[in-house]
gemmi code that builds the backbone of each chain (N, CA, C; Angstrom):
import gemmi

chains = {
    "A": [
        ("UNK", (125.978, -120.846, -162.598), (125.181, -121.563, -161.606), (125.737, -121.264, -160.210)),
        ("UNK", (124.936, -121.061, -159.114), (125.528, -120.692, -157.941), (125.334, -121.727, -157.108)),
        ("UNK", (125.941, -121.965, -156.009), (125.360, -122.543, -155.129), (124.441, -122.824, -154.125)),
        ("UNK", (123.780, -121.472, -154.092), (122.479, -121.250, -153.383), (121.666, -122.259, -153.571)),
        ("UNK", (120.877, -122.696, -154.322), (119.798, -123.831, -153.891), (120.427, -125.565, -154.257)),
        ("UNK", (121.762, -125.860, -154.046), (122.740, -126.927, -153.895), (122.077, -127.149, -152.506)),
        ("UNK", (121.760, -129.151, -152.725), (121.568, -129.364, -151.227), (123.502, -130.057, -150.959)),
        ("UNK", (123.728, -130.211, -149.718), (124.928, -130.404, -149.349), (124.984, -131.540, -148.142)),
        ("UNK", (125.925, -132.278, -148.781), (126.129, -133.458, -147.620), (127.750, -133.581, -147.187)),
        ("UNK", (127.699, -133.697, -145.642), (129.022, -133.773, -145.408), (129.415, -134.982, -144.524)),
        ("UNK", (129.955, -135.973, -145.284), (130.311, -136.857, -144.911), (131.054, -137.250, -143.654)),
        ("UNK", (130.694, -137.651, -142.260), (131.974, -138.095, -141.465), (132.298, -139.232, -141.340)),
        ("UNK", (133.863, -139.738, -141.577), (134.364, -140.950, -140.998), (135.051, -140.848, -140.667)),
        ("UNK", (135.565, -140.122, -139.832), (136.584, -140.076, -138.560), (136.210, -139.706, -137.422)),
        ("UNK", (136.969, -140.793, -136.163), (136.774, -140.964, -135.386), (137.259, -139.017, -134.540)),
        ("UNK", (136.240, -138.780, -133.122), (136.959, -137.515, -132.968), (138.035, -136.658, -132.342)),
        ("UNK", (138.930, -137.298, -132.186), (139.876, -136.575, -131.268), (141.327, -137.019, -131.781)),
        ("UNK", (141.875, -138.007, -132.410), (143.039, -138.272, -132.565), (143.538, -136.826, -134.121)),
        ("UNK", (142.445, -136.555, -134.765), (142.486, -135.995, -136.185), (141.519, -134.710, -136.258)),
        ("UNK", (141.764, -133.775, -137.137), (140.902, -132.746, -136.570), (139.382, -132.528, -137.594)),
        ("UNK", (139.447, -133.457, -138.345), (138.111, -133.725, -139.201), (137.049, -133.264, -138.863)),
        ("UNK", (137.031, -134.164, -137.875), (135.476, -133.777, -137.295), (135.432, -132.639, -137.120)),
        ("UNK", (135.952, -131.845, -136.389), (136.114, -130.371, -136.034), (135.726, -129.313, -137.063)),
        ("UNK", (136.664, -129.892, -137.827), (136.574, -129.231, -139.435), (134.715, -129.420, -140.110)),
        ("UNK", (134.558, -130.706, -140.083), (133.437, -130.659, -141.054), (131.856, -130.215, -139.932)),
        ("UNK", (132.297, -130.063, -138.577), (131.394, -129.597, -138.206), (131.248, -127.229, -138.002)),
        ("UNK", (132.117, -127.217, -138.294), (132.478, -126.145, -138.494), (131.877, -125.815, -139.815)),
        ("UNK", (132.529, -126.225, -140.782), (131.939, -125.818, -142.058), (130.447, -126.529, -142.368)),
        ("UNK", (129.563, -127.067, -141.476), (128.423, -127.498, -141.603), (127.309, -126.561, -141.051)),
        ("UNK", (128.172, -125.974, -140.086), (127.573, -124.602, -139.078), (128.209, -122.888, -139.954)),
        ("UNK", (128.914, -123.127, -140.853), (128.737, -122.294, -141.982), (127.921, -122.162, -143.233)),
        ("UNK", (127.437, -123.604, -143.677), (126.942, -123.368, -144.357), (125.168, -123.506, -143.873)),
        ("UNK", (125.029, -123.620, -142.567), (124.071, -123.403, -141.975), (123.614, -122.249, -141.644)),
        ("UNK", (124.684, -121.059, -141.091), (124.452, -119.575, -141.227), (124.043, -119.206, -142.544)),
        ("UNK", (124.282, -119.596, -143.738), (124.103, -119.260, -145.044), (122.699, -119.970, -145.175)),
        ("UNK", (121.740, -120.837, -144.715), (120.827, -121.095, -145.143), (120.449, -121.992, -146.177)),
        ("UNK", (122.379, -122.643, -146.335), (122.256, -123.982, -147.422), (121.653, -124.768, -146.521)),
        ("UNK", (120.736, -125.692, -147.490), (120.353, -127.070, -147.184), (121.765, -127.963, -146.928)),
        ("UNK", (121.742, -128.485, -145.562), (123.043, -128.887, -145.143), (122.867, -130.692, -144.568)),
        ("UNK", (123.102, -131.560, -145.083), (122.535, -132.909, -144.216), (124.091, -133.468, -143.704)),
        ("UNK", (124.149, -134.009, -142.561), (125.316, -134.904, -142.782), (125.018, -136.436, -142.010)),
        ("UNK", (126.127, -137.105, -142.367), (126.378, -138.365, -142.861), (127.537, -138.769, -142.276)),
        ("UNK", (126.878, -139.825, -141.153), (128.201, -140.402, -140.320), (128.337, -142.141, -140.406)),
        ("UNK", (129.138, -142.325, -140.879), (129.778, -143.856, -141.683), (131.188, -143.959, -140.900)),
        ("UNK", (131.593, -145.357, -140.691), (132.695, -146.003, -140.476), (133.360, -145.308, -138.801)),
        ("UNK", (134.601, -145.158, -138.751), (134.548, -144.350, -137.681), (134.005, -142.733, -136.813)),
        ("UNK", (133.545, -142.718, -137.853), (132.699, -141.149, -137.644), (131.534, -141.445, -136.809)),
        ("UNK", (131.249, -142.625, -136.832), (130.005, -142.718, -135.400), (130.538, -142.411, -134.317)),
        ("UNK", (131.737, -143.106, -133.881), (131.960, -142.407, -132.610), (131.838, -141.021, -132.110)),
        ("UNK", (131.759, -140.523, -133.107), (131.600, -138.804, -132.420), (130.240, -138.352, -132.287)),
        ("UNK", (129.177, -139.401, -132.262), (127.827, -139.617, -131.448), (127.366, -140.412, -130.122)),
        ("UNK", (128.460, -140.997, -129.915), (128.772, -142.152, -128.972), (128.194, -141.038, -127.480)),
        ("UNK", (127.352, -141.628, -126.722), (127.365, -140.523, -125.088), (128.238, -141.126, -124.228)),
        ("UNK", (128.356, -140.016, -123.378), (129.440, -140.084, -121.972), (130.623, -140.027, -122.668)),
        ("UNK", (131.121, -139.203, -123.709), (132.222, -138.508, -124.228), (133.035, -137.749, -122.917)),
        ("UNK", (134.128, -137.558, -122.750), (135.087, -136.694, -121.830), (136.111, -136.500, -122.360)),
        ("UNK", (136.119, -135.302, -123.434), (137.053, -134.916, -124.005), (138.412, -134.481, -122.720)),
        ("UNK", (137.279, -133.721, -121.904), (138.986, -132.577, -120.709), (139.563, -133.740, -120.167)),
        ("UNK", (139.136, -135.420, -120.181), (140.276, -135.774, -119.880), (141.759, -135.952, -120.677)),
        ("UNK", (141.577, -135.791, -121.912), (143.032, -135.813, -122.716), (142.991, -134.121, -123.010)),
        ("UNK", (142.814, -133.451, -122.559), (142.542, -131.635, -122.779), (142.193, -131.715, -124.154)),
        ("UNK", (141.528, -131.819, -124.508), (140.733, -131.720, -126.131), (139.814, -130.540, -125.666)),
        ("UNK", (139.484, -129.770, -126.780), (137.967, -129.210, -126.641), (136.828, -130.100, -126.989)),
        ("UNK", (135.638, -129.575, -126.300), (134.361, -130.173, -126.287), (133.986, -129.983, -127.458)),
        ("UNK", (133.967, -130.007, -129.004), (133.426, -129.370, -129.810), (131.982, -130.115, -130.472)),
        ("UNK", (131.944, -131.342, -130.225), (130.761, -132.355, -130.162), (129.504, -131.509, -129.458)),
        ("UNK", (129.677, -131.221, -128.231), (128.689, -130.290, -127.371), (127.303, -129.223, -128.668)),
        ("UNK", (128.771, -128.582, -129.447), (128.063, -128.562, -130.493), (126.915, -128.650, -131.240)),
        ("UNK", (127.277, -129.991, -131.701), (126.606, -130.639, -132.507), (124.741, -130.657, -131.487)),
        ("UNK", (124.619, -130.119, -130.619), (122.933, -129.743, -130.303), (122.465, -128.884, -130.707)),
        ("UNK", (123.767, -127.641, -131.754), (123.158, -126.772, -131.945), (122.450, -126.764, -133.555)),
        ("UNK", (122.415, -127.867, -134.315), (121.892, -128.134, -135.817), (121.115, -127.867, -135.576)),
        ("UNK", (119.960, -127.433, -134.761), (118.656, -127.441, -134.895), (118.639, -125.888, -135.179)),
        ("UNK", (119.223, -125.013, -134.431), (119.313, -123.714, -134.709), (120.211, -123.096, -136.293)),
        ("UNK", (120.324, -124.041, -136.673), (121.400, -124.003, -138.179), (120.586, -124.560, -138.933)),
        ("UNK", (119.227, -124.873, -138.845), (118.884, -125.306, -139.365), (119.118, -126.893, -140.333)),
        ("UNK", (120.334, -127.471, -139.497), (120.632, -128.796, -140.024), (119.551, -130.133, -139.483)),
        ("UNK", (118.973, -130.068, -140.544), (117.965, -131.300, -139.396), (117.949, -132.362, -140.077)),
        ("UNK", (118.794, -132.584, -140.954), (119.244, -134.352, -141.531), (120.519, -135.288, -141.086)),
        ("UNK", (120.548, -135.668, -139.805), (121.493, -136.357, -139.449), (121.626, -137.871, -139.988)),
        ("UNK", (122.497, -138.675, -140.394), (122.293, -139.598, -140.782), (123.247, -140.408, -140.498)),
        ("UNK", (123.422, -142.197, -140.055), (124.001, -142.978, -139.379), (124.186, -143.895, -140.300)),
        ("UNK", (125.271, -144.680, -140.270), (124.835, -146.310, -140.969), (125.119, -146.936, -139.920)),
        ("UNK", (123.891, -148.110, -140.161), (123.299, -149.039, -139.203), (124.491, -149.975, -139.240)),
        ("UNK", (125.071, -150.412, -140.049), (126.066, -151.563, -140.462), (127.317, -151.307, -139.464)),
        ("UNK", (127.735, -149.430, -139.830), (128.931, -149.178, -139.151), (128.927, -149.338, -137.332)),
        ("UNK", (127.584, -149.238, -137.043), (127.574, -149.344, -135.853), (127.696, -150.533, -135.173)),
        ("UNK", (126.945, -151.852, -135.709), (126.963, -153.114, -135.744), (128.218, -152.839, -135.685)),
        ("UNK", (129.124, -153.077, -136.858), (130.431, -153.348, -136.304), (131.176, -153.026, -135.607)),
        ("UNK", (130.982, -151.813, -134.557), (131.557, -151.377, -133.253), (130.530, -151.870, -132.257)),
        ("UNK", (130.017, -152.485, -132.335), (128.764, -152.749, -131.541), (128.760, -151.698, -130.336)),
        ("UNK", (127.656, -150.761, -131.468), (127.288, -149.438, -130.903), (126.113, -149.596, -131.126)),
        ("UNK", (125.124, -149.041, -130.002), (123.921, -148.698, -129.649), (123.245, -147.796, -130.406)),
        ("UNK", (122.072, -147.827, -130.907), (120.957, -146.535, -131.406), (121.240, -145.230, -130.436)),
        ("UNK", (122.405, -145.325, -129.743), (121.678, -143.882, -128.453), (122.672, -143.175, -128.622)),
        ("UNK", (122.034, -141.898, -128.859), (123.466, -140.733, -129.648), (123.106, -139.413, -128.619)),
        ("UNK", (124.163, -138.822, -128.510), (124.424, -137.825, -127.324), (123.343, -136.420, -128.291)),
        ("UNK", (123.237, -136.614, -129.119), (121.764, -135.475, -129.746), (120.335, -136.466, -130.187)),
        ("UNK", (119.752, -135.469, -130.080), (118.198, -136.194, -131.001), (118.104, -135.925, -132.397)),
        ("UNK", (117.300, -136.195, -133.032), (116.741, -136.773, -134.342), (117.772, -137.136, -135.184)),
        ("UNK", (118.365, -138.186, -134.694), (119.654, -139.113, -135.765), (118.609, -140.075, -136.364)),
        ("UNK", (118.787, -140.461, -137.388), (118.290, -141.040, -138.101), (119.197, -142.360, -138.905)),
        ("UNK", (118.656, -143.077, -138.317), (120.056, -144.687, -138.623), (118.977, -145.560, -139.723)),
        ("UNK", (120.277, -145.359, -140.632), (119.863, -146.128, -142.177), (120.841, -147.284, -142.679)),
        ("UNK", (120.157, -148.516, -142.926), (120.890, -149.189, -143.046), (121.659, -148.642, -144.757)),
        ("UNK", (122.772, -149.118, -145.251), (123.853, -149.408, -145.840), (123.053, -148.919, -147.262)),
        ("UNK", (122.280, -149.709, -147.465), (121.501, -149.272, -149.035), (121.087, -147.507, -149.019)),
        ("UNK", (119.744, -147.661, -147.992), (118.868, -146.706, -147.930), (119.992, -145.159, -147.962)),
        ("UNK", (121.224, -145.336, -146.885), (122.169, -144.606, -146.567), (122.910, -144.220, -147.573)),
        ("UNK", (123.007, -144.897, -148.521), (123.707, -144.682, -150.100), (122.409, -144.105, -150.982)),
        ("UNK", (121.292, -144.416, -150.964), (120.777, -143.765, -151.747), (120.124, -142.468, -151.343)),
        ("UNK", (120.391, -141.599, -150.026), (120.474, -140.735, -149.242), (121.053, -139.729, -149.843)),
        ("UNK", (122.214, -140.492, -149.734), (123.486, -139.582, -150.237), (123.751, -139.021, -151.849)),
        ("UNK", (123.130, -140.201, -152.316), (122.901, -139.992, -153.492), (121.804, -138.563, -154.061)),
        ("UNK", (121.004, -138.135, -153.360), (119.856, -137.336, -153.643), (120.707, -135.807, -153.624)),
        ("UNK", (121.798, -135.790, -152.754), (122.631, -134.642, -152.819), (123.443, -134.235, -154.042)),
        ("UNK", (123.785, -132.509, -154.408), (124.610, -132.279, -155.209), (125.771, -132.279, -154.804)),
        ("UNK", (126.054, -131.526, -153.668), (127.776, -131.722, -153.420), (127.557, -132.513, -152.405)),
        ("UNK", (128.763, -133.057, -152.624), (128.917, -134.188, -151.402), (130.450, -134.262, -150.601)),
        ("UNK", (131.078, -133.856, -149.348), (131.754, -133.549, -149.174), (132.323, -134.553, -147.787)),
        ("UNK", (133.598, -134.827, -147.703), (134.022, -136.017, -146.815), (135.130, -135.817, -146.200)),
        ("UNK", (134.716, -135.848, -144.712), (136.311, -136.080, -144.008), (136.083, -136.961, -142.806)),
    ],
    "B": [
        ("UNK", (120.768, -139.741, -159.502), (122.174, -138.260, -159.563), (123.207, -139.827, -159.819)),
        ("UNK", (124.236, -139.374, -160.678), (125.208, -140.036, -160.469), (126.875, -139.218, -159.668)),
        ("UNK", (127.257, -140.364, -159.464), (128.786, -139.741, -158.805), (130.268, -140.658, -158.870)),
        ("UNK", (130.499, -139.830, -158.724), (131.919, -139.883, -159.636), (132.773, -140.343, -158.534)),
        ("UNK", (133.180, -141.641, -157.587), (134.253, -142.196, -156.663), (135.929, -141.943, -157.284)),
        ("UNK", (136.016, -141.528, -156.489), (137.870, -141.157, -157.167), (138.649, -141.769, -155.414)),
        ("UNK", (139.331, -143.018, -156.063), (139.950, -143.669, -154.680), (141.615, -143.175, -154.577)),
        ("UNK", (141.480, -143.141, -153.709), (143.093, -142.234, -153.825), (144.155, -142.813, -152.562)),
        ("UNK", (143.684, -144.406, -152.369), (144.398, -144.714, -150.697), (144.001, -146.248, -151.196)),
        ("UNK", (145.074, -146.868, -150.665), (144.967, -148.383, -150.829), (144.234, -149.047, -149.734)),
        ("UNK", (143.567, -149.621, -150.119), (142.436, -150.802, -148.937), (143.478, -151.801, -148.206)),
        ("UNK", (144.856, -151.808, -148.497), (145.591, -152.753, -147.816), (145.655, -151.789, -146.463)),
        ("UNK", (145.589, -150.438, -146.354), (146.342, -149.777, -144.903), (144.878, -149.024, -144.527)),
        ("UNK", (143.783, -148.885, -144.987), (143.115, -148.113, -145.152), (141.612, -148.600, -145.302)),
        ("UNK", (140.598, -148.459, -144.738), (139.103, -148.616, -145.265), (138.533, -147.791, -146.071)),
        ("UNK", (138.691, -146.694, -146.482), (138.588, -145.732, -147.842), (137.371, -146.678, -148.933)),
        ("UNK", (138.179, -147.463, -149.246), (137.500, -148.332, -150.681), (136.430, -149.164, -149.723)),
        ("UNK", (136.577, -149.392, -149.101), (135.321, -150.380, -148.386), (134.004, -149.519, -147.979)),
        ("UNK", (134.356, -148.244, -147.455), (133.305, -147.031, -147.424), (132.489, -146.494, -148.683)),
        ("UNK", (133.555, -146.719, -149.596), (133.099, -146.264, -150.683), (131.923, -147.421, -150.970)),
        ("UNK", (132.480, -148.371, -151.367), (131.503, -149.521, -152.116), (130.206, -149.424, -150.946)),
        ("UNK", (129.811, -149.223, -149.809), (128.807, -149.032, -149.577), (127.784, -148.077, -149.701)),
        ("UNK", (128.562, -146.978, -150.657), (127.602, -145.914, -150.878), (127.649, -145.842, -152.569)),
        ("UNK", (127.664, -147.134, -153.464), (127.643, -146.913, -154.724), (126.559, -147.508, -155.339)),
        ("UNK", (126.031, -147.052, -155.803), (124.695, -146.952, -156.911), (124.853, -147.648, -158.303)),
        ("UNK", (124.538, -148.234, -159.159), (124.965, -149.082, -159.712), (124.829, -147.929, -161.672)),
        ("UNK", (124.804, -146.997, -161.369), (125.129, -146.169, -162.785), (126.333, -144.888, -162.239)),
        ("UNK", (127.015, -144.909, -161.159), (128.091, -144.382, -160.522), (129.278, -144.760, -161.197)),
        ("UNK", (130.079, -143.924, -161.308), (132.008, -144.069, -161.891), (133.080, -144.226, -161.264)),
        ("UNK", (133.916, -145.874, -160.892), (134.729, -145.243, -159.999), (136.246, -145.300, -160.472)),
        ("UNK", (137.188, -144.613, -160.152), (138.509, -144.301, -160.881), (139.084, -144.801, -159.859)),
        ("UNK", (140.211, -145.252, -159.815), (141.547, -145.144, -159.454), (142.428, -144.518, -159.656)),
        ("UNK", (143.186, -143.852, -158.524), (144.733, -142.706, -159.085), (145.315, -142.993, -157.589)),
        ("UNK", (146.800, -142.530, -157.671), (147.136, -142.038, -156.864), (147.622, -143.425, -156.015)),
        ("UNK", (147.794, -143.678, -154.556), (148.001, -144.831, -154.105), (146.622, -145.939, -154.190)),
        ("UNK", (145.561, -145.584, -154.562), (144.354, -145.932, -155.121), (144.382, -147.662, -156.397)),
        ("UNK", (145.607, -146.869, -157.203), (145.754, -147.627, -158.099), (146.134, -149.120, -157.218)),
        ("UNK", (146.475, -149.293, -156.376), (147.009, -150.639, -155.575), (146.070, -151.826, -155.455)),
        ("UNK", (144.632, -150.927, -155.476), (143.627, -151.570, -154.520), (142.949, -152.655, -155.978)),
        ("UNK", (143.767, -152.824, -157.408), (143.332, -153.395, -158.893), (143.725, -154.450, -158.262)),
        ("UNK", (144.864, -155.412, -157.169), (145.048, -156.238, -157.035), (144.041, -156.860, -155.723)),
        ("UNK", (143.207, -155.873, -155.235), (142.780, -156.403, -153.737), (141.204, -156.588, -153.872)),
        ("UNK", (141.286, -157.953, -152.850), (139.736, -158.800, -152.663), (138.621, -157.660, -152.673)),
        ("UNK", (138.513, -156.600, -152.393), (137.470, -155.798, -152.552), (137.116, -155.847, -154.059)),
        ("UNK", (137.950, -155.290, -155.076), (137.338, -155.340, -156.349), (136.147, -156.097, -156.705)),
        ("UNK", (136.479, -157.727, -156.329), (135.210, -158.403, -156.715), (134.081, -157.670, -155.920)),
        ("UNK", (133.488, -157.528, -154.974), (132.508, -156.670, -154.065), (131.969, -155.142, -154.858)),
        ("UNK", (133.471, -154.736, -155.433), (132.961, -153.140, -156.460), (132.097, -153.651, -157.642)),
        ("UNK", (132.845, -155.104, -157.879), (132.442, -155.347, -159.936), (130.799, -155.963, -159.460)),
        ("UNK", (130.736, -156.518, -158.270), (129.459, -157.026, -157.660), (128.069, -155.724, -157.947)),
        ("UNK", (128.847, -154.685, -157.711), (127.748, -153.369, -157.491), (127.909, -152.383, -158.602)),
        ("UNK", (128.421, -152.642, -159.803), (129.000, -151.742, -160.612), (129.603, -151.927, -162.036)),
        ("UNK", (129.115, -151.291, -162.947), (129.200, -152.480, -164.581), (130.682, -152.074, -164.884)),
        ("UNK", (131.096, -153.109, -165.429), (132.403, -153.173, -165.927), (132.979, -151.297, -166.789)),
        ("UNK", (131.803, -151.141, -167.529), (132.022, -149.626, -168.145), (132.486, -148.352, -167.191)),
        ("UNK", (132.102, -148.849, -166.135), (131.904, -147.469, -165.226), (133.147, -147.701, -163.910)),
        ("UNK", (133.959, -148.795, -164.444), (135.336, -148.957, -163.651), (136.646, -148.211, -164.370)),
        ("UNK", (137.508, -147.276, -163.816), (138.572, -146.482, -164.655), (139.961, -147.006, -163.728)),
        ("UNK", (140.869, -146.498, -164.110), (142.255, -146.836, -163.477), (143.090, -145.590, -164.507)),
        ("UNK", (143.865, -144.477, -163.740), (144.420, -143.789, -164.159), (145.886, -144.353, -164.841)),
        ("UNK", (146.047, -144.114, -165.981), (147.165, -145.048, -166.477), (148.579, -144.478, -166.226)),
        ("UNK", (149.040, -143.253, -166.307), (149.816, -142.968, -165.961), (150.371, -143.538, -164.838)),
        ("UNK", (149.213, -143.133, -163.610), (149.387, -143.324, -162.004), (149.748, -144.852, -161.542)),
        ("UNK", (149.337, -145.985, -162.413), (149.196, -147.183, -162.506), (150.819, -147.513, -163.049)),
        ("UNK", (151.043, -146.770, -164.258), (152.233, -147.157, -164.693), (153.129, -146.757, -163.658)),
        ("UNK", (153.018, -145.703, -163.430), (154.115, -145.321, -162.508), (154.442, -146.583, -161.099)),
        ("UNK", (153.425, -146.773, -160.641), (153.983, -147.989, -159.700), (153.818, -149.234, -159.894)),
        ("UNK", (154.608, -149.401, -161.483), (154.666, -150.814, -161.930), (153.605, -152.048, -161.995)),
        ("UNK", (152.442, -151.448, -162.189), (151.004, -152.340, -162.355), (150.413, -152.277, -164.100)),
        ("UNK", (150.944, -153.068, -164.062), (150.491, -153.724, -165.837), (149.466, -153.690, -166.103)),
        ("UNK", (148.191, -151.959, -166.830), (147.172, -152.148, -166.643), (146.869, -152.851, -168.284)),
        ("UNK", (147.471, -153.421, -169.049), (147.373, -154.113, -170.043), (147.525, -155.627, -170.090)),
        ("UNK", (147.951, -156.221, -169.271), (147.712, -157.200, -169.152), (146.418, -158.283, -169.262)),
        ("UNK", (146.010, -159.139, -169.983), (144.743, -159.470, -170.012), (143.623, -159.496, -169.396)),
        ("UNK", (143.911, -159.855, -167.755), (142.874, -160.033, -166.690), (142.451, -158.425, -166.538)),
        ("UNK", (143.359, -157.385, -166.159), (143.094, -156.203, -165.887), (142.472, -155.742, -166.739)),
        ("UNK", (142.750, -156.005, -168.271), (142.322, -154.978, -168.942), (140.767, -155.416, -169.679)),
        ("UNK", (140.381, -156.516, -168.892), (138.777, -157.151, -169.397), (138.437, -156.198, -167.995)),
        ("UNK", (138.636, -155.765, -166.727), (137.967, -155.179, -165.815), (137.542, -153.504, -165.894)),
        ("UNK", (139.331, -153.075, -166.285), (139.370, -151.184, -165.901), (139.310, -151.217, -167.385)),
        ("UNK", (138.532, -149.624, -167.287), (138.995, -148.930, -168.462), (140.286, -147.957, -168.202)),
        ("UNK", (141.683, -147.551, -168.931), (142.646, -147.145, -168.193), (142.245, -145.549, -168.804)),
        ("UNK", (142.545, -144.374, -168.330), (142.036, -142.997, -168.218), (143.249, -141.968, -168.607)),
        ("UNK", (143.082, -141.187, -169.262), (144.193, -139.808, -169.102), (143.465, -138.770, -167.783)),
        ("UNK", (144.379, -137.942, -167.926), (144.166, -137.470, -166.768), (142.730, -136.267, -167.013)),
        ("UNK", (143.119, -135.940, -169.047), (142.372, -135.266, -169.203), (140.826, -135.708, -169.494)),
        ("UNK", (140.706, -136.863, -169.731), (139.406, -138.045, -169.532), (138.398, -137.928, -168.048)),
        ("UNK", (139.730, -137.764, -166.996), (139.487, -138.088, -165.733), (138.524, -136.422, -165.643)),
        ("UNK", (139.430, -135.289, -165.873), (138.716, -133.796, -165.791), (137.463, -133.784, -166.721)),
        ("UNK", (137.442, -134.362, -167.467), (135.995, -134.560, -168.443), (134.904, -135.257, -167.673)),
        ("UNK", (135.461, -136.284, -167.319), (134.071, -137.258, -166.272), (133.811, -136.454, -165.231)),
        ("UNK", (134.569, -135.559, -164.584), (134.047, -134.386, -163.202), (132.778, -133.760, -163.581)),
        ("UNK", (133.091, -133.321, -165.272), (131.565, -132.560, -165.716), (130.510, -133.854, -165.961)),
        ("UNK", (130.877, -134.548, -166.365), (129.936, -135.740, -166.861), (128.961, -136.127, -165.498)),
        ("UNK", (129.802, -136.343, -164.864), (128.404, -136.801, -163.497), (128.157, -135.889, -162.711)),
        ("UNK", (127.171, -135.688, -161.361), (126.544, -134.938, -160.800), (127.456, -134.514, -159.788)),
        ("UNK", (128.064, -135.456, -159.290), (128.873, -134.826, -158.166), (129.927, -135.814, -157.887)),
        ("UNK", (131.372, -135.458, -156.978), (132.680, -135.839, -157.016), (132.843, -136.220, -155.698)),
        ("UNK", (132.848, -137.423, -155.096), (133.821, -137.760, -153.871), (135.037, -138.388, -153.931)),
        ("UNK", (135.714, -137.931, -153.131), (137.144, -137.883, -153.182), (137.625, -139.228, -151.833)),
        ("UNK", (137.318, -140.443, -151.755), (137.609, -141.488, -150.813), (139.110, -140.830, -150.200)),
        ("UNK", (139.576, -140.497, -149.628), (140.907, -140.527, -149.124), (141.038, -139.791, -147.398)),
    ],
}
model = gemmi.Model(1)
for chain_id, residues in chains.items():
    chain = gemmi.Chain(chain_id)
    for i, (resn, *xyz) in enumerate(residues, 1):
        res = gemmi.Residue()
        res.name, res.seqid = resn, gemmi.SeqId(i, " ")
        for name, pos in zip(("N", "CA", "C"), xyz):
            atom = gemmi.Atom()
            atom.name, atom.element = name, gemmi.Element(name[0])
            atom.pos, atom.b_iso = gemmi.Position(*pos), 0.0
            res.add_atom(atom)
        chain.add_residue(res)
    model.add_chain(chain)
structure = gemmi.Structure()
structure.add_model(model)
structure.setup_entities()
């Protein structure tokens, strides 16, 4: 069995700059986007913040690598996905530094995830 | 699709297990190993057994023994089922797909 027609979800919950996660799973999301896998991802717990706007990474010299994340549309990643709950509890806003995020509450967001074969998390 | 939760980080230092239980489906498997095994004593459990049938709860026994958690004891052992490791590599094929909480 190959992985070619595997849909793929990549989980984020980490926040972006103290850890290099995010970095990582957006990297390998924009790989398996050159490849033409079905790619969705999935941002829970502290991993919202790395949708949060008015980000300024160059003030702690970080790279911009969020900036990024406008380019799913050309990777063909067009399933972004939020939980509504995690945001509530940072009391964070619907307004994300890209378009077509899609904020699901807690159930719907689990059974999302559920529809995927691999499912992958950092 | 079912999936296979493998907790590997204690909910006392960690939200790991609390992430998890919001993305579990109620014919899903979840194991304990590793510093994982800790979380048999913590208030979340009731919230997992809330979303999840008693059958489809594991606790690696080795991993358990090793840091002195009595998975034989009466209360525990009406909750987990306790696992070999080679049980644990069998359930990877058994369900659809593997997240790794940690």
């Amino acid at each position: 069995m190959t992985a070619k027609n595997k849909s793929i979800a990549i989980i984020n919950s980490t926040a972006p700059f103290s850890r290099v996660n995010g970095k990582e799973a957006l990297d390998l999301a924009l790989i398996f986007g050159s490849y033409e896998q079905d790619t969705s991802l999935f941002f829970q717990g502290d991993g919202v913040y790395q949708l949060v706007k008015h980000l300024t990474p160059e003030r702690i010299s970080s790279k911009d690598y969020l900036k990024t994340f406008a380019a799913f549309e050309f990777y063909d990643i067009e399933h972004v996905y939020v939980c509504a709950a995690s945001l509530t509890q940072r009391t964070l806003e619907n307004d994300f530094h890209i378009d077509n995020v899609t904020v699901l509450s807690p159930d719907d967001f689990s059974k999302e995830l559920h529809l995927r074969q691999i499912i992958l998390r950092f | 699709m079912t999936i296979l939760h493998l907790i590997r980080s204690s909910a006392f230092s960690n939200n790991d297990l609390e992430q998890c239980i919001h993305n579990i489906e109620d014919s899903d498997s979840v194991v304990l190993l590793d510093d994982g095994c800790y979380n048999i004593n913590h208030p979340l459990m009731n919230k997992l057994q809330e979303k999840i049938s008693m059958i489809n709860l594991y606790i690696l026994r080795k991993h358990a023994q090793a840091r002195g958690i009595n998975i034989d004891d009466f209360a525990s052992k009406e909750v987990f089922n306790s696992l070999t490791m080679e049980e644990l590599v069998a359930m990877t094929f058994s369900n659809d797909s593997v997240v790794t909480w940690q």
